[in-house]
C-alpha positions in Angstrom: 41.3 -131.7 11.1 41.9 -128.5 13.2 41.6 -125.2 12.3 44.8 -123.5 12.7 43.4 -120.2 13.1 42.3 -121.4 16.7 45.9 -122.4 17.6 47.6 -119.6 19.3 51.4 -118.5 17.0 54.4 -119.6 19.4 54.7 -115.4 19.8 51.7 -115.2 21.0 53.2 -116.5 24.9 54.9 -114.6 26.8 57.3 -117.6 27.6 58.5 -117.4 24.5 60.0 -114.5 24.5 61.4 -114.8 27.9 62.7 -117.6 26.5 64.5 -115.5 24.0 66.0 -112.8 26.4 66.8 -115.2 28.9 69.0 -117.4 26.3 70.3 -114.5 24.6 71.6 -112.9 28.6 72.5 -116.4 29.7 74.8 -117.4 26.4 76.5 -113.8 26.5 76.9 -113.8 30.1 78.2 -117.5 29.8 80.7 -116.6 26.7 82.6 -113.4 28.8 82.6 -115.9 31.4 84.6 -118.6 29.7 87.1 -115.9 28.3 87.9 -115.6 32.1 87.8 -119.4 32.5 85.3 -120.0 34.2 81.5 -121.0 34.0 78.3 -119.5 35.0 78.0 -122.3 37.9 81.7 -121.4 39.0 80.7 -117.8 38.8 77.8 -118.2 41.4 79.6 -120.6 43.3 82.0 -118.0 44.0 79.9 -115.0 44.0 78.3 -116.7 47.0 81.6 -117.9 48.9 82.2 -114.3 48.9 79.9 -113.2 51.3 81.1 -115.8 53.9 84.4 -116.8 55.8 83.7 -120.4 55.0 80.5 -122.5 54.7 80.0 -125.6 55.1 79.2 -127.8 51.3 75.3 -128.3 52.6 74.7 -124.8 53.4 76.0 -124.0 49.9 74.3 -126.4 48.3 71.3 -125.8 50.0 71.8 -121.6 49.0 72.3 -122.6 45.2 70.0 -125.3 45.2 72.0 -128.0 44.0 72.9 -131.3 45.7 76.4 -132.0 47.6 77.6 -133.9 45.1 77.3 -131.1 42.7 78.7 -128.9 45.2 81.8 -131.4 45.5 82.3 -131.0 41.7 82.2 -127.3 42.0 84.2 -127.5 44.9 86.7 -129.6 42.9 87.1 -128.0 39.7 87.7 -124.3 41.7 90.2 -125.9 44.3 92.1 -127.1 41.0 91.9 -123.5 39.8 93.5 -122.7 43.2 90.1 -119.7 43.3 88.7 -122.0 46.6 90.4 -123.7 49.4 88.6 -126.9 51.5 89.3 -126.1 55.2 88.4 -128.1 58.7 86.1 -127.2 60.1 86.8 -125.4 63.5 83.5 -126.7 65.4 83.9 -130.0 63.9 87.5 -131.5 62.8 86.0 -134.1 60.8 83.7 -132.0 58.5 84.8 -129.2 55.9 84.2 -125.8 54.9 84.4 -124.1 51.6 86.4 -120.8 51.5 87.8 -118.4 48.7 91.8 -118.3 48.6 93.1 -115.0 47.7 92.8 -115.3 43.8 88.9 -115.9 44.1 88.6 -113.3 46.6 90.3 -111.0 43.7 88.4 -112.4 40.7 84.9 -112.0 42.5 84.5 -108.2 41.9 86.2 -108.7 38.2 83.0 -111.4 37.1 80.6 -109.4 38.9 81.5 -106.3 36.6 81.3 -108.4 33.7 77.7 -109.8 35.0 77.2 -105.7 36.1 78.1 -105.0 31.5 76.0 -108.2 30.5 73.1 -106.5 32.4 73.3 -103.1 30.4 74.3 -104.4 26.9 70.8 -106.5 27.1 68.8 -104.4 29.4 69.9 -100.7 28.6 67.4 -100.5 25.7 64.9 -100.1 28.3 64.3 -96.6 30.6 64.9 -97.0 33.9 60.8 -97.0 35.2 61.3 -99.9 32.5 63.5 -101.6 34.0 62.1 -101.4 37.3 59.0 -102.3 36.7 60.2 -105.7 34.8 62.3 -106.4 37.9 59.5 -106.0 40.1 57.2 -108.0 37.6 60.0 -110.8 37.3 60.3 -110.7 40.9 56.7 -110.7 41.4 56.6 -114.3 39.7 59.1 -115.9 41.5 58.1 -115.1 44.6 54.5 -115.9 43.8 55.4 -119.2 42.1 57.7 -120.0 45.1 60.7 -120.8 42.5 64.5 -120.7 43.3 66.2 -117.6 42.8 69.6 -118.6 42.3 70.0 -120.5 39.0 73.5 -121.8 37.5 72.3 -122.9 33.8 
């Protein structure tokens, strides 16, 4: 039988509370996000189209780290919402590139506030050394640990 006084308490790891601001930020990002009818992986999607003209579906899907097929889905569900329009491509006829119509254009800065107010409902208990020391520490681990940075869950 093992003694559990030499079993470290779940609270006792720091992935389990990251675990618990990270679900509580993603969920209450994810709910203002569907009240504008879209979802978080919609939101990046376009928050990344807006940099760019058009892109081609590999270089997106390479940027969000999904596959093409994932992309296409994407792609799919946002030309349906008429945010994203599927172009030729103007060095290659027979491929396609990815492009915001007007409306996506418009919505990007509207989602981006909302992400902007998700940020200081759950992060504007902290000072602002706070806060820039966890970004730097968060940012620390990612690049340390090599792992992707954009992230659509």
């Amino acid at each position: 039988m093992t003694d559990t006084a030499t079993i470290s308490s779940l609270d006792t790891h720091l992935g389990y509370w990251l675990r618990a601001v990270s679900n509580s930020v993603s969920q209450g990002f994810a709910r203002k996000l569907e009240e504008e009818g879209v979802t978080v992986a919609e939101w990046v999607f376009l928050r990344m189209l807006f940099d760019f003209e058009a892109v081609s579906p590999s270089e997106l899907a390479e940027a969000m780290g999904m596959t093409r097929g994932a992309i296409s889905k994407l792609a799919d569900r946002l030309v349906a919402k008429d945010l994203v329009e599927r172009r030729a491509s103007l060095s290659d006829g027979r491929a396609q590139t990815l492009a915001l119509r007007p409306a996506g254009r418009a919505r990007v800065p509207v989602l981006a506030a909302l992400a902007d107010r998700n940020d200081v409902e759950f992060f504007g208990v902290l000072e602002e050394d706070e806060r820039r020391e966890l970004d730097r520490l968060l940012r620390k681990i990612v690049s340390e640990r090599g792992l992707p940075v954009v992230t659509t869950d």
